[in-house]
C-alpha positions as CSV (number, residue, x, y, z in Angstrom):
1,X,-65.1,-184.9,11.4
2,X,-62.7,-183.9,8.3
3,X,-65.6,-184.3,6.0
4,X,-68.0,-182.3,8.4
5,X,-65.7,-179.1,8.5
6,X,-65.1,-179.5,4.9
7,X,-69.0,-178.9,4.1
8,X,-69.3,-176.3,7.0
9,X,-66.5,-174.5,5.2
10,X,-67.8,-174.6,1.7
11,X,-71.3,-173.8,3.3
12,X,-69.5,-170.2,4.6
13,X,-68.0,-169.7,1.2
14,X,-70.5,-170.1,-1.0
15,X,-73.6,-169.0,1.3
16,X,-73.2,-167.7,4.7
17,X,-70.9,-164.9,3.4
18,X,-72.3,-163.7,0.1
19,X,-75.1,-163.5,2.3
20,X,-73.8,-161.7,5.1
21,X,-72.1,-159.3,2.6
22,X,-75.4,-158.4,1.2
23,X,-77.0,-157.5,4.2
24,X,-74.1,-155.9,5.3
25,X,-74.7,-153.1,2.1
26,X,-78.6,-152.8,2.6
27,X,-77.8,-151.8,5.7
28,X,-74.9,-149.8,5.3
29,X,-76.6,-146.8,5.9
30,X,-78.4,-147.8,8.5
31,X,-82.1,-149.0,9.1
32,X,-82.7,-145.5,7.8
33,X,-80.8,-145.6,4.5
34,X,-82.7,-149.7,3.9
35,X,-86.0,-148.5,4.2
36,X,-85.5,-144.7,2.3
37,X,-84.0,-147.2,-0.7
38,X,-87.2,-149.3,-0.4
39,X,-89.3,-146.5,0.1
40,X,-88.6,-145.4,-3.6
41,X,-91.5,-145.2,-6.0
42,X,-89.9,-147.8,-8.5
43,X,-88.5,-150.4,-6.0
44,X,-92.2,-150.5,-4.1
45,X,-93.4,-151.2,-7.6
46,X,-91.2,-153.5,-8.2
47,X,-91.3,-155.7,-5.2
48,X,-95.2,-155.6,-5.6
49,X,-95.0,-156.5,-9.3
50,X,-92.2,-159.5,-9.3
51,X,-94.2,-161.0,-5.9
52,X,-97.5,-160.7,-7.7
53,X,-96.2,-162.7,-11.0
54,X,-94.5,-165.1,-9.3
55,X,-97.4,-165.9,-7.5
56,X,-99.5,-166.2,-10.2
57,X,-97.0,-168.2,-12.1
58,X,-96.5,-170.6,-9.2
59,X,-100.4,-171.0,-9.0
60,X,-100.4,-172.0,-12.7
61,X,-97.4,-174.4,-12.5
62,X,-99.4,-176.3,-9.7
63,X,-102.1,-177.3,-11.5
64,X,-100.2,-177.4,-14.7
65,X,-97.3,-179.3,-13.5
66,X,-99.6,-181.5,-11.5
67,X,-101.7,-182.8,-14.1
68,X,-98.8,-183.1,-16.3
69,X,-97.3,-185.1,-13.8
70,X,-100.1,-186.8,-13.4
71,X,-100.9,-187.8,-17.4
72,X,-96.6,-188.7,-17.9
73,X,-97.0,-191.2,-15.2
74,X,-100.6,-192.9,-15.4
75,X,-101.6,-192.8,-19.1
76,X,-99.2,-194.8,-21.9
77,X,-98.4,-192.1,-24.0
78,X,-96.9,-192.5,-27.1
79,X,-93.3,-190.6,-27.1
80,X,-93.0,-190.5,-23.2
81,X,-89.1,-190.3,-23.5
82,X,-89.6,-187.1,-25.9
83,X,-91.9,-185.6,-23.7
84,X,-89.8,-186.1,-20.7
85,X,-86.8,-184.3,-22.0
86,X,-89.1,-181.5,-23.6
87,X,-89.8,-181.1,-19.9
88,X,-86.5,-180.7,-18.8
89,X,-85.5,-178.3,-21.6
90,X,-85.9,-175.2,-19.6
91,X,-83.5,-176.4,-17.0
92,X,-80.9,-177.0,-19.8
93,X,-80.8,-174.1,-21.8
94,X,-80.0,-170.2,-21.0
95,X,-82.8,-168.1,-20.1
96,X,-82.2,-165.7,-22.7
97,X,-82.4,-168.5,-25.0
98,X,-86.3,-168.7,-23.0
99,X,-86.4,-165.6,-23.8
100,X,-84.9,-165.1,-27.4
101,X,-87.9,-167.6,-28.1
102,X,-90.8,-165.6,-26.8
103,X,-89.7,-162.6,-28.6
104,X,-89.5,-164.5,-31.7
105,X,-92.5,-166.0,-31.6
106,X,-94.6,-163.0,-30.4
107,X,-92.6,-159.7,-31.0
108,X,-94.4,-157.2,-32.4
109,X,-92.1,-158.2,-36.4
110,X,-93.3,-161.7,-35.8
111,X,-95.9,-163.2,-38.1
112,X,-98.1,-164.1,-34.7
113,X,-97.1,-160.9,-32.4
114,X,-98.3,-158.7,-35.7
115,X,-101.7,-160.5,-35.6
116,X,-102.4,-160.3,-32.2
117,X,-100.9,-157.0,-32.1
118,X,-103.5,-156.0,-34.4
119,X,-106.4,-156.9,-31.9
120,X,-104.9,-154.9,-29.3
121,X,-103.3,-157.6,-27.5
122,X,-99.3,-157.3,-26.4
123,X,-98.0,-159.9,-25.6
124,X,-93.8,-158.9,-25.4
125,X,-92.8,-155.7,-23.8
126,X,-95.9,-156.0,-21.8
127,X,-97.0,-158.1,-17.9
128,X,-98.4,-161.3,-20.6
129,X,-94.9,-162.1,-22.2
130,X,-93.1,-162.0,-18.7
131,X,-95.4,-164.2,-17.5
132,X,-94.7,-167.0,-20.1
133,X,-91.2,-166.0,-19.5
134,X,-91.7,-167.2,-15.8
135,X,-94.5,-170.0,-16.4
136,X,-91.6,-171.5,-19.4
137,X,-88.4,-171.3,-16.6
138,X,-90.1,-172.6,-14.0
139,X,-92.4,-175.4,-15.3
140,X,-90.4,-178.6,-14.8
141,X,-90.3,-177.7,-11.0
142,X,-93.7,-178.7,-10.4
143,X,-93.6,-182.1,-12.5
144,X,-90.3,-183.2,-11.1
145,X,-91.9,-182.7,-7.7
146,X,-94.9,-184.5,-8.3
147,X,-94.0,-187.2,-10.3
148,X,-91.5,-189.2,-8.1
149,X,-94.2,-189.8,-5.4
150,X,-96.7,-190.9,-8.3
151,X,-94.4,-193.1,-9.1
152,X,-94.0,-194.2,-5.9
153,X,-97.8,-194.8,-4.7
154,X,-98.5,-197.1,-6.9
155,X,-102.0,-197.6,-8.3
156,X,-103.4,-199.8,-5.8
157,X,-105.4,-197.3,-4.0
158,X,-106.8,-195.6,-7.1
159,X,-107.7,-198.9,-8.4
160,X,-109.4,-199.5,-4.5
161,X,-111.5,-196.9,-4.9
162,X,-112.4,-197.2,-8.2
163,X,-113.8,-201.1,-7.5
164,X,-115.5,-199.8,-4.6
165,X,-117.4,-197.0,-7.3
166,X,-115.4,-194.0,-7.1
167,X,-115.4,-191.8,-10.6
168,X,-112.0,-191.1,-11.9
169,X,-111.9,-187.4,-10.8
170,X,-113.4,-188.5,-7.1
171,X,-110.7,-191.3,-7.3
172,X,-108.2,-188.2,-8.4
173,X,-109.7,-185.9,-6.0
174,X,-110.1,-188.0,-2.5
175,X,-107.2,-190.2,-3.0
176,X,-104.4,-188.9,-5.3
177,X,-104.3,-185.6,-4.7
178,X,-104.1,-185.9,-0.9
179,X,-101.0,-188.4,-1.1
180,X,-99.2,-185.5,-3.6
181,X,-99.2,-182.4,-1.4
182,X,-96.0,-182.9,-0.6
183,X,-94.8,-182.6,-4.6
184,X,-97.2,-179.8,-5.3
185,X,-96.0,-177.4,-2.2
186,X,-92.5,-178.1,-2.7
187,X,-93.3,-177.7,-6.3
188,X,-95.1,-174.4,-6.0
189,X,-92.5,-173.4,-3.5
190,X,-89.7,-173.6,-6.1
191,X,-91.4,-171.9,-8.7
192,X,-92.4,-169.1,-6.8
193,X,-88.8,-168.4,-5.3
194,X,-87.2,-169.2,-8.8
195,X,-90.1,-166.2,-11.0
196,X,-88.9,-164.2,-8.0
197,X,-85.3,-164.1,-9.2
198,X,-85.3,-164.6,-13.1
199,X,-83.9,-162.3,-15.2
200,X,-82.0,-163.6,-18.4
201,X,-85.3,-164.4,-20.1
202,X,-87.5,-161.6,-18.4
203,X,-84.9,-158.8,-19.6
204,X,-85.5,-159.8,-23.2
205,X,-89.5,-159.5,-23.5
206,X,-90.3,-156.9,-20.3
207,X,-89.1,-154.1,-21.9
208,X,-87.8,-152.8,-18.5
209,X,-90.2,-150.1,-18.3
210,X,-90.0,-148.6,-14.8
211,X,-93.6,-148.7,-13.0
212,X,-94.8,-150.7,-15.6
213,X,-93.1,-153.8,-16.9
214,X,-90.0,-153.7,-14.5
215,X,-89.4,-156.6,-12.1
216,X,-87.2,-157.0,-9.5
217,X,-83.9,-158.7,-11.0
218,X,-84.1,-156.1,-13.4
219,X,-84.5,-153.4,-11.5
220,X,-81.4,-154.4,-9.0
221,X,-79.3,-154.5,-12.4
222,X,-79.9,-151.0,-13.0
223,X,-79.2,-150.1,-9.7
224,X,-75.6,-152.1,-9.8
225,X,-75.1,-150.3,-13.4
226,X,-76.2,-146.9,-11.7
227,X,-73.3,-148.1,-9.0
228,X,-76.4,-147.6,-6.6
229,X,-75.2,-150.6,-4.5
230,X,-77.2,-150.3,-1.3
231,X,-80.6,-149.8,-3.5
232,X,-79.4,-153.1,-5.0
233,X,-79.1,-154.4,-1.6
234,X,-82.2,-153.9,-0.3
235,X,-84.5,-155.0,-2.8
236,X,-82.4,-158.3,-2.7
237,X,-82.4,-158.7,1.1
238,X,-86.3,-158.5,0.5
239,X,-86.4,-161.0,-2.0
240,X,-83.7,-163.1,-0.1
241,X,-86.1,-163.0,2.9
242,X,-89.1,-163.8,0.7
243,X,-87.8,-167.0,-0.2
244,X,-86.3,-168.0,2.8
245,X,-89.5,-167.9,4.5
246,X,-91.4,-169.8,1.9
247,X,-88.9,-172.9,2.0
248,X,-88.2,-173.0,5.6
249,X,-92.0,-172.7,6.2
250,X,-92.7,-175.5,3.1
251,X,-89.5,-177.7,5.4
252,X,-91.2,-176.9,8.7
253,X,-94.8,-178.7,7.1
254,X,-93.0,-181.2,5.4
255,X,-90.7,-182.6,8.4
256,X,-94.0,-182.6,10.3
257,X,-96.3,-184.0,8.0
258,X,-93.2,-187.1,7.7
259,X,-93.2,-187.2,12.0
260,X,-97.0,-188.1,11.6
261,X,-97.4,-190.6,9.1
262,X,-94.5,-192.4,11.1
């Protein structure tokens, strides 16, 4: 019971009430003041820009991750240990580190930036670079969803249906793929909340150009520094809700998809 009310209590203090302060400001002026703050040219841009990106960045990281996954756990590749921890790099260094690397590699002084910049491609200060901005954060989400439950299968069933004259990519396609759902939605999931909200590396090769390269974390900054707190607010609240609604929905399927198999 002690232990129980201990949680609950740290639950309140470091959710519940950040949380409830939040909406309180978006909705300090009302339903009125929210939707005026929202109905600003820049925040509908915006929204519409971080929630397309992140999409497109979680689409990539399912596949990506998957068949990284995928290769990491079924093929004996030389330097697995090396790879694995090159895979968890993201998670252990700042974003603006993410980044500091990106604009290294292809600002507009570096050897590569100045080549492509050349043919007319942009790659920092422009939507390419925040995208590999997102796609770099956000990759070892997808692997380290995946990968536990190809460990776990086994290769029995592959190796089933490969006896019985499955190809490999039928094998992958009828009997793998089916089994890692579970990884690749909670995976995708993840991502997509996690692009919604970055900002240390995205600040450093978007260029925070409003109606053009500004997403949403970086936009609610300038609304803190422009002591704009309810603007803030609101465009959190909607991505707050966003990614509520993606992991209760991804629990939801999940808790039902575990009640039938039992």
């Amino acid at each position: 019971m002690a232990l129980r009310s201990i949680l609950f209590g740290y639950l309140i203090l470091l959710i519940i009430l950040p949380l409830g302060h939040i909406f309180g400001e978006a909705f300090r002026e009302g339903w009125s003041g929210f939707w005026q703050s929202l109905q600003k040219a820049e925040a509908l841009f915006t929204l519409k820009f971080t929630f397309a990106l992140a999409l497109f960045t979680a689409i990539v990281n399912a596949i990506a991750g998957t068949l990284t996954a995928y290769v990491l756990v079924r093929f004996p590749v030389k330097g697995k240990t090396i790879l694995n921890a090159l895979v968890d790099l993201p998670f252990a260094i700042p974003t603006a580190v993410s980044g500091l690397m990106l604009l290294l590699l292809y600002g507009p002084q570096s050897p590569l930036g100045s080549w492509l910049g050349d043919r007319g491609i942009d790659i920092i200060y422009a939507i390419p670079g925040i995208v590999l901005a997102m796609i770099f954060v956000t990759f070892p989400f997808s692997i380290r969803s995946v990968q536990p439950l190809l460990l776990e299968m086994g290769q029995d069933k592959e190796e089933a249906a490969k006896t019985l004259g499955a190809s490999s990519w039928q094998t992958f396609q009828k009997v793998t793929l089916p089994m890692l759902w579970p990884g690749i939605l909670s995976g995708f999931s993840l991502t997509f909340s996690r692009a919604l909200a970055e900002f240390g590396s995205v600040i450093i090769v978007a260029g925070n150009i409003p109606l053009q390269t500004q997403v949403a974390s970086v936009y609610i900054y300038g609304e803190v520094e422009s002591f704009n707190m309810v603007g803030a607010a609101s465009v959190s609240v909607v991505l707050l809700i966003l990614s509520f609604t993606l992991l209760y929905a991804q629990n939801r399927w999940l808790a039902r998809k575990r009640r039938g198999d039992r």
